[in-house]
C-alpha positions in Angstrom: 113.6 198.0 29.3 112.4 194.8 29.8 115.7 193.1 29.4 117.4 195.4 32.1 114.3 195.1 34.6 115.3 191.2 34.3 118.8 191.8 34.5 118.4 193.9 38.0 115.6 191.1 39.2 118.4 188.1 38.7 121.0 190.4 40.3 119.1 191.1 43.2 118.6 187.1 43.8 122.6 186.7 43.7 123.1 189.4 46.2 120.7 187.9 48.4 121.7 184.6 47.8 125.5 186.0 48.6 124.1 187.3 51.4 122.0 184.2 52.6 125.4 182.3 51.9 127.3 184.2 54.0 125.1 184.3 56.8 125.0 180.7 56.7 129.2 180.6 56.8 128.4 182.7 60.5 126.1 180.8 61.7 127.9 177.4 60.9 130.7 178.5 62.6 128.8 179.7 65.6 126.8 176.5 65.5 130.6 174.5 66.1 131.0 176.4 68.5 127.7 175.9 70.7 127.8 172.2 69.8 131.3 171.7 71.1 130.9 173.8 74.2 127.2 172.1 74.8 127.4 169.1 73.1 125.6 167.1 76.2 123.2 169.8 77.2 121.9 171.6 73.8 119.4 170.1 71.6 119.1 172.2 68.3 116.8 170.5 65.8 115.0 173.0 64.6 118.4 175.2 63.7 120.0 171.9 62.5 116.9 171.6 60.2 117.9 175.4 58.9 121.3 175.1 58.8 121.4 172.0 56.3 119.0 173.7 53.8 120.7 175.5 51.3 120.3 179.2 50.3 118.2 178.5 47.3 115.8 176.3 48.8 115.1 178.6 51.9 114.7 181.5 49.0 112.5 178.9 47.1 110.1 178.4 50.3 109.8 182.4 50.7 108.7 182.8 46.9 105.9 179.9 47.7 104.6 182.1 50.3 104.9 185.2 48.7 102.6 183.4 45.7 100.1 181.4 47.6 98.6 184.8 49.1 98.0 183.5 52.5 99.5 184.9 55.7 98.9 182.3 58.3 98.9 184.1 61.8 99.0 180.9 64.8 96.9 181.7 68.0 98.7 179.7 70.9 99.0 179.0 74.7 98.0 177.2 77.6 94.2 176.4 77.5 91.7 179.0 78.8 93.6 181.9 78.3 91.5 183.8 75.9 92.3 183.1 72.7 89.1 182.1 71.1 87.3 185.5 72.2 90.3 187.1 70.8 90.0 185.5 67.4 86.0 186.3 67.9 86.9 190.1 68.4 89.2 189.9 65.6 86.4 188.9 63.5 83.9 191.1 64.8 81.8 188.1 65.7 81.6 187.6 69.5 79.9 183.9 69.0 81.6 183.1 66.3 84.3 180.5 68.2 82.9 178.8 71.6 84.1 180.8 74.5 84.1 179.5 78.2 85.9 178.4 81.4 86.4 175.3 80.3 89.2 174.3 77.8 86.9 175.1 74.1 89.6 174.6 71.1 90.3 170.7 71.4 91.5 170.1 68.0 93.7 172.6 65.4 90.7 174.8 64.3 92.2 176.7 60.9 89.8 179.5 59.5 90.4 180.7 55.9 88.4 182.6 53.0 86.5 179.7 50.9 87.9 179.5 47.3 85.5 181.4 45.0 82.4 180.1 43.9 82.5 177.7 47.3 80.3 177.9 50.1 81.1 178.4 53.9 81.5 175.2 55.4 83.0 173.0 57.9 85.5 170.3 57.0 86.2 167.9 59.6 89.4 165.5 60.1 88.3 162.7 62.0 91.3 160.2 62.8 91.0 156.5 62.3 89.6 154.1 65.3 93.0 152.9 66.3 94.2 156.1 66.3 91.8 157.5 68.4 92.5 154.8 70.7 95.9 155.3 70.9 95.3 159.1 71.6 93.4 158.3 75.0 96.8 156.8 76.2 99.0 159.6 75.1 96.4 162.3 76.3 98.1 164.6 79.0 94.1 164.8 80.3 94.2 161.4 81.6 98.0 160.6 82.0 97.6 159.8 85.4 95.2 157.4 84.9 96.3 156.0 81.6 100.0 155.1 82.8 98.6 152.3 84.6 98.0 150.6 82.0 99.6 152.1 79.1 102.7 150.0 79.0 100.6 146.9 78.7 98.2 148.2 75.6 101.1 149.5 73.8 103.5 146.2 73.9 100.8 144.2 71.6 98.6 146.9 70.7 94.8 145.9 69.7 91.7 147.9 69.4 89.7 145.5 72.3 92.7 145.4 74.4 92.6 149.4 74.1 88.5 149.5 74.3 89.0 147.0 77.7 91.9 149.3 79.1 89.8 152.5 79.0 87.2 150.5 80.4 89.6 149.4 83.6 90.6 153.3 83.7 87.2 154.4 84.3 86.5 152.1 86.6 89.8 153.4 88.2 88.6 156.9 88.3 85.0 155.8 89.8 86.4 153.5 92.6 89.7 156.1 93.3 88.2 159.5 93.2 90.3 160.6 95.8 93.1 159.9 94.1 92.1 162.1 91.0 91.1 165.0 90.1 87.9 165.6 88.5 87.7 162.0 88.1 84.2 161.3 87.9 84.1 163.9 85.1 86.8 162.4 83.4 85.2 158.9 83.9 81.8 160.1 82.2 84.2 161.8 78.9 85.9 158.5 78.7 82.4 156.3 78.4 81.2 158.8 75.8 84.3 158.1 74.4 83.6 154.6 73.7 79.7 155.4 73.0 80.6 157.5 69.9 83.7 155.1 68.7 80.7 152.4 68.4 77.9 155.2 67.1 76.7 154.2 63.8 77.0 157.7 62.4 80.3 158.0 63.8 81.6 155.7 63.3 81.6 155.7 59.1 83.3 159.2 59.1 86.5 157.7 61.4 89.7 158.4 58.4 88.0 160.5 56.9 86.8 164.2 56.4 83.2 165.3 57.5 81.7 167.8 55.4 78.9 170.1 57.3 77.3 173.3 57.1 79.0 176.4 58.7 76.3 176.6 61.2 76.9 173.5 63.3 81.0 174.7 63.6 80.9 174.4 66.8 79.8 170.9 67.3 83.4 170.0 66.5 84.9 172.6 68.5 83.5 172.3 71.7 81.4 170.6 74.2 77.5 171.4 75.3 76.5 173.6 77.7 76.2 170.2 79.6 79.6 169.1 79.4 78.7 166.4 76.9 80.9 165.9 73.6 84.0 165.7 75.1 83.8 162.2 73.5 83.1 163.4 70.0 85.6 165.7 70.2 88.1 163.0 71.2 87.7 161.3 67.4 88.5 164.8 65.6 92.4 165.8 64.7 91.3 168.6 62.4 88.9 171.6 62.0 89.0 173.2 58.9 86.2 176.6 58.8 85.6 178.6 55.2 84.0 181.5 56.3 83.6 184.8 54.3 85.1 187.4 56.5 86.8 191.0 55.7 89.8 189.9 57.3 90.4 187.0 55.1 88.7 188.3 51.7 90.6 191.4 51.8 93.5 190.8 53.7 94.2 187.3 52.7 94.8 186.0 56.6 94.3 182.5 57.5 94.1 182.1 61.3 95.0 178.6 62.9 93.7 178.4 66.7 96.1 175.9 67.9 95.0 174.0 71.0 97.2 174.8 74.4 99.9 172.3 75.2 99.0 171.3 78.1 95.7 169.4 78.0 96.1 167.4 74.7 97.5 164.1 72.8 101.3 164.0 71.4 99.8 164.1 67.8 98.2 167.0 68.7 100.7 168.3 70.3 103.1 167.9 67.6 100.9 169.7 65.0 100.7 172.5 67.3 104.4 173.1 66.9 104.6 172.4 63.6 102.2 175.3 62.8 103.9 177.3 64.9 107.1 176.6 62.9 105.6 177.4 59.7 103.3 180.1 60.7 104.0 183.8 59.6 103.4 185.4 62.5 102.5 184.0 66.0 100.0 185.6 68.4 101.3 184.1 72.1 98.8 184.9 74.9 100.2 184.8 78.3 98.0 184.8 81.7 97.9 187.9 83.3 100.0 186.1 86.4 103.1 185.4 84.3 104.6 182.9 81.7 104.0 179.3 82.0 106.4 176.4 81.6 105.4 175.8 78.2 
């Protein structure tokens, strides 16, 4: 019994296999076709990326997720459009993520069961100093201000030549208000900035992960009911929260609150959409007006 129950398990692999093989044949085919029609307009990395796999290895990948036990559901869109009190309804814990006007979720928050025997806790990826510098000039929150002088850091790039160039944007954004938006705010994140790259305590956890109690979560996840942080959170790339939850002990979800597009660095931004691309499912939320360009 055991033999033919292995005997029906391998053919089942080869039909899928034959079946993966000769969807790929389609799809190659169709993929000449778009390419030749489109060659100057189409840009197809993602399905490139897919079609040069082969059959096994995609079947290889959906066995790794089938054994790790996880199903890792993505929270994404533009900032401010609700998904934190989602998640916190989700959970059944109104407070548990900050909620407010004002974008929250600055970094990839992911939220996940703790491995038995562990506590709840916070782990925190804090980037290195010169790539929290280089961040500030990438940032689509102070573009405007930054491309003045971006061009210039970047050709010989040095953490006091990047320190100094924030220092000449907020001097930009004080002197030119009416030339910004929100620039005094800005101004103010932007000195913080630079008050907790030189902060003692702070400073020693730059490259590395922070380790806290599940209590102070949202210190890393959001500003004060002041507006103050903003500078922290400018140092963190990473929030990783084990919390106990009947959502994840029974159900084995991980949830990853991805930042919106629109108000964050490249790296961030490219982690956003490479957990999209290896999420399992993907909760989009839309503002009631419409879709956005992103």
């Amino acid at each position: 019994m055991r033999e033919k129950t292995r005997f029906i398990q391998m053919a089942d692999t080869l039909n899928i296999e034959g079946e993966m093989k000769s969807l790929h044949e389609v799809l190659s085919k169709l993929y000449d076709i778009v390419v030749a029609d489109h060659r100057d307009e189409i840009i197809c990395t993602g399905f490139t990326n897919f079609m040069n796999t082969s059959p096994k290895a995609r079947l290889d990948e959906v066995a790794k997720k089938l054994r790790r036990q996880v199903y890792n559901v993505g929270f994404a869109g533009i900032f401010s459009v609700g998904k934190s009190t989602l998640i916190n309804a989700l959970l059944d814990e109104p407070e548990f993520l900050p909620e407010a006007l004002e974008p929250c979720t600055m970094s990839i928050t992911l939220i996940g069961n703790p491995d038995a025997g562990t506590p709840e806790r916070v782990e925190v990826k804090y980037y290195t100093k010169e790539q929290a510098l280089r961040n500030i000039f990438d940032n689509f929150r102070y573009r405007d201000v930054a491309s003045k002088v971006k061009e210039q850091v970047m050709q010989s790039f040095s953490a006091e030549a990047a320190e100094n160039a924030i220092k000449e944007m907020i001097r930009d954004l004080k002197e030119n208000q009416g030339e910004y938006q929100n620039a005094l705010q800005r101004a103010e994140e932007l000195e913080e900035f630079l008050e907790y790259l030189h902060n003692s305590d702070v400073s020693r956890r730059l490259g590395t992960v922070w380790v806290d109690n599940i209590e102070n979560a949202s210190t890393y996840l959001t500003r004060d009911k002041n507006l103050k942080g903003m500078g922290h959170l400018l140092l963190i790339e990473q929030v990783t929260v084990f919390k106990d939850n009947p959502l994840f002990t029974r159900h084995g979800v991980r949830i990853i609150d991805l930042p919106g597009t629109d108000d964050v660095n490249e790296r961030q931004r490219q982690l956003t959409y490479q957990y999209l691309s290896e999420a399992d499912a993907v909760v989009l939320m839309i503002q009631p007006r419409g879709f956005e360009a992103e």
